[in-house]
N, C-alpha and C positions, 0 to 999 in steps of 0.2 A: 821412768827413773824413780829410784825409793827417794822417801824423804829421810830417811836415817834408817843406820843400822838397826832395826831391831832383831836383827836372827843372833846374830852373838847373844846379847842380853837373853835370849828366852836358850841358844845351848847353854851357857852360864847357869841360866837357872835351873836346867833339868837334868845338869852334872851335878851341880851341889846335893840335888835331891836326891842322887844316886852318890852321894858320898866320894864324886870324883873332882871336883873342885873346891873352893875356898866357902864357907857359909855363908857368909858375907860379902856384899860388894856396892859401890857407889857409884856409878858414872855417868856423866852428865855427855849427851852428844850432841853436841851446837846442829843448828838447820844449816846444810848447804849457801850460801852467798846467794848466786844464781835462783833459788827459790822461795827466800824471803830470810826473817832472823828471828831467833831466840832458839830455845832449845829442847831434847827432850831427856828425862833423868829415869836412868835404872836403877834402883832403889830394892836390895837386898836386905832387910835391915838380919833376918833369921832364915831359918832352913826353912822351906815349904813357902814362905811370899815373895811377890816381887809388885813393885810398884812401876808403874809404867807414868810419869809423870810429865807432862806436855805443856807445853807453854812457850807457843811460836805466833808468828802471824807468815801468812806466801801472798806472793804475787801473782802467785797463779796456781790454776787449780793442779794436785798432785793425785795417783794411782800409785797404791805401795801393793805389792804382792806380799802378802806375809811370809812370815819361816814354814815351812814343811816340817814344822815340832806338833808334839800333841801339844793342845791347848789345857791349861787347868780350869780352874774355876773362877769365873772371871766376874768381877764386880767395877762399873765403873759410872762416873758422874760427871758430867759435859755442864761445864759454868758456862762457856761460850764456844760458838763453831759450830757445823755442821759437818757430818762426815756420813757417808753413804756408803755400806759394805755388803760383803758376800763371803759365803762359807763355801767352798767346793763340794759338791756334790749334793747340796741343798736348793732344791730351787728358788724359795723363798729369801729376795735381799732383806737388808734391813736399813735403818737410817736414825742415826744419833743424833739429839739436835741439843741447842741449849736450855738448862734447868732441868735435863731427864735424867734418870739415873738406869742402870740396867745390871741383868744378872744374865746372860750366859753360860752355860754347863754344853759339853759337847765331845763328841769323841774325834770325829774331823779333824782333818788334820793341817789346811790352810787355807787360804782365801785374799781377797782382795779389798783394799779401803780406799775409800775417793775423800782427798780431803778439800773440802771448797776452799777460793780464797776469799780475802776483802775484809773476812774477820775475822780476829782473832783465835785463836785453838787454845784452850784452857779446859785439858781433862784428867782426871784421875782416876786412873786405871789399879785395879788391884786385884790380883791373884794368888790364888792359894789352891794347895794341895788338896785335895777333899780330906786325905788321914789328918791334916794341920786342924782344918774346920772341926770333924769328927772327934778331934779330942779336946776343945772347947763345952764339951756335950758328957753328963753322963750316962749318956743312955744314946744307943742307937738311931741318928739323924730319924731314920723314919719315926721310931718311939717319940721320940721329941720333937714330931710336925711336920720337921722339912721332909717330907715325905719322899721331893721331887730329888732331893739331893742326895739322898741314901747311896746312890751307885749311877756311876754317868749312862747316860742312853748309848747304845752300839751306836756300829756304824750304821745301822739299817735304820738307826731311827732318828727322829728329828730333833735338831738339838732343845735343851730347855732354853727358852729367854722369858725375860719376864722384864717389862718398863714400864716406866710411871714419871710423874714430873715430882721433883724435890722441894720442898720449902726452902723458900729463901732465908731463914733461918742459920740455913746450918751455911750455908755460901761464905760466910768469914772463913769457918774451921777448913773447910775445903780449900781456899785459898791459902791460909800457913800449911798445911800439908804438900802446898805445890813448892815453897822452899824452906820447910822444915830441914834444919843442917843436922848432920848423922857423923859426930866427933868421937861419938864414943859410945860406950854400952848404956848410959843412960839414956841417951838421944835416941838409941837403937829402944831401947825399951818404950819410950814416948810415942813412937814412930808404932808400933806394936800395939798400943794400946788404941790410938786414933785408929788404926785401919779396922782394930774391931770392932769399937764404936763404929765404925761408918757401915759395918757389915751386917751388923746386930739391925743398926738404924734399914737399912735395906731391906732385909726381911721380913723386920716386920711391915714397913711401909707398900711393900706388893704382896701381902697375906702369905706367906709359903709355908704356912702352917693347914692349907688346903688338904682335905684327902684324897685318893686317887681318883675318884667319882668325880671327884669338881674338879678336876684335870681331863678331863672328858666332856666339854660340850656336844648336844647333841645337834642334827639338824634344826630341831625346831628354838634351840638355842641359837643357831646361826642365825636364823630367821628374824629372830627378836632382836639380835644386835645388826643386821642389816636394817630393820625400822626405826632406831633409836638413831643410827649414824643420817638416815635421812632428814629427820626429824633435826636433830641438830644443824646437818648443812643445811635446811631451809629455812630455819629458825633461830640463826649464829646472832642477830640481831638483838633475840629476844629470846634468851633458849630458856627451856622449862626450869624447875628446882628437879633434884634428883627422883624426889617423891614423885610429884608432876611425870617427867620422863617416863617412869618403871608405869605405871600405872597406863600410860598412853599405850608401850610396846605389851600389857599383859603380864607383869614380871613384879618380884619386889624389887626394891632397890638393890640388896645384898646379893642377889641371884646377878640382876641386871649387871654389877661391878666387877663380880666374878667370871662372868660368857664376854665381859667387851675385854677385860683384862688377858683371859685367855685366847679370844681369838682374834685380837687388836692388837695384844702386848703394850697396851697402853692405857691409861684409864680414862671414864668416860669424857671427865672435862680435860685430859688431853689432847682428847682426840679433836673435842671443842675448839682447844686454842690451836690448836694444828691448822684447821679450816681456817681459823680468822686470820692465821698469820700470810696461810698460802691466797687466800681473798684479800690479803694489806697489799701483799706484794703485787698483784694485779690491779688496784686500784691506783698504787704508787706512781703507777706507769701512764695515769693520765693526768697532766698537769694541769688540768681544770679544777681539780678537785683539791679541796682545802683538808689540811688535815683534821678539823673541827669535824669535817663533813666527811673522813672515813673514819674517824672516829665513831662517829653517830652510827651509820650503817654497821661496822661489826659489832655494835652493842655494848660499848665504852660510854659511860654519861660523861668523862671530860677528857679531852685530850691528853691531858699527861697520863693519865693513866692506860691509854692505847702505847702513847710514847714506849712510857718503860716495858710494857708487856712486849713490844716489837727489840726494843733492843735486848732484852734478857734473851729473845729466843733467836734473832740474827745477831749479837753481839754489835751492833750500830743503831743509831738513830732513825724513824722512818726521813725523816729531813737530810740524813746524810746519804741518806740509800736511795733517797729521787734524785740526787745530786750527779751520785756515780753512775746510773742506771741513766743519765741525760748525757751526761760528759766522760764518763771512762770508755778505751778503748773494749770494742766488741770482748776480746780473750778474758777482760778483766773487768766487764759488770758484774755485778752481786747476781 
């Protein structure tokens, strides 16, 4: 069953782009009853974007098949929720979690998203036409770094993504952009600015001013980033400093950021808090264990500080998530 229409919204958008629909448009698509409530907003503000804006909770977990539409260029930032996906004809799934941000490019043409339930879904989605991106630019995306963005990958090749975890910083702004009102051409122009700020912020925050070479790890690259992820899971207690890290796997640090970012799609201390989170949730699940004491173990010197890192990346408390994980029905533990 979808969770909402998104195939209208993405034909909508890629009429406009071909000069066969309206430039603009706003529409907001409530969740189904039957599968939880709140809603999700399509957000046109100009020709070439569209804002895909989410802000629901389910009662259970949902499989959406996407549109059979070509995909544009896709930037998006998960404040809470977890969502599990697939590209057709890629074999490589992926997985959104809360505080990451992502950039997607790809010529594929649809796929499947697993949306968890239990917490809330709060993402902001944003797409643009690569000509829109392009003429933000004087000079041709490769001239100007983004080297990867210059011209999508065919079919034959695999798409670009590139993630990382966000500063909590910018989480306000993120949050008004999720009900930012669009009354008129100023709101429209506000709405235009923030989404390039958060584009601009993107880029540079996952390097994509990289050249083609450091888009290319080699084996012995792989190699290094297979010792540093071990190194870290056995070491999630007490993990190294960056400098420490690179120097254990043979590597500088700026190399070592570069081969985990590339062949991880994630950066090195996300990949860090990835483990501690999927090691909270296995600890969670013994009720001997005081939260003081898995705090200690994933290398948190005090509780609330594991606290918030658990709830930023599941969107719940580890206390409310022993709770549901003791007493919700099998369909509907976290």
């Amino acid at each position: 069953m979808k969770l909402i229409d998104q195939q209208q919204a993405m034909i909508d958008f890629y009429g406009q782009l071909r000069g066969q629909a309206s430039p603009c448009f706003d529409r907001v698509l409530p969740v189904p009853r039957e599968l939880g409530a709140g809603r999700l907003r399509a957000l046109c503000p100009r020709r070439g974007m569209l804002l895909l804006l989410e802000d629901y909770q389910l009662t259970s977990d949902v499989r959406i098949a996407n549109s059979n539409m070509p995909l544009p260029l896709g930037f998006s930032f998960c404040i809470s929720g977890r969502v599990q996906w697939t590209i057709s004809g890629v074999k490589k799934s992926f997985c959104t979690e809360a505080g990451q941000c992502e950039l997607l490019f790809t010529s594929h043409t649809d796929g499947q998203a697993r949306y968890e339930a239990g917490q809330p879904v709060r993402m902001i989605n944003l797409m643009l036409s690569p000509a829109l991106l392009q003429s933000y630019f004087d000079q041709p995306l490769a001239q100007a770094g983004a080297v990867c963005l210059a011209q999508p990958p065919t079919r034959d090749q695999e798409p670009i993504h590139r993630s990382g975890p966000f500063p909590g910083a910018i989480e306000g702004a993120l949050r008004q952009l999720l009900r930012a009102p669009c009354r008129n051409a100023a709101d429209g122009l506000l709405i235009q600015a923030k989404v390039m700020e958060l584009v601009a912020f993107l880029l540079g925050l996952l390097g994509l001013a990289d050249s083609q070479e450091q888009l290319r790890p080699s084996a012995a690259d792989a190699a290094l980033v297979e010792r540093a992820k071990g190194i870290l899971r056995a070491r999630m207690h007490q993990p190294p400093t960056m400098d420490r890290l690179a120097r254990m796997v043979g590597a500088s640090p700026s190399k070592l950021k570069r081969c985990f970012a590339a062949l991880c799609d994630v950066t090195v201390y996300g990949y860090l808090n990835h483990c501690r989170m999927e090691r909270a949730r296995e600890l969670l699940a013994d009720d001997g264990l005081t939260m003081a004491h898995i705090a200690a173990e994933l290398g948190y010197a005090e509780r609330t500080h594991f606290s918030r890192a658990f709830a930023r990346h599941f969107g719940l408390p580890p206390s409310e998530y022993r709770l549901r994980l003791a007493d919700g029905p099998p369909g509907q533990r976290p």
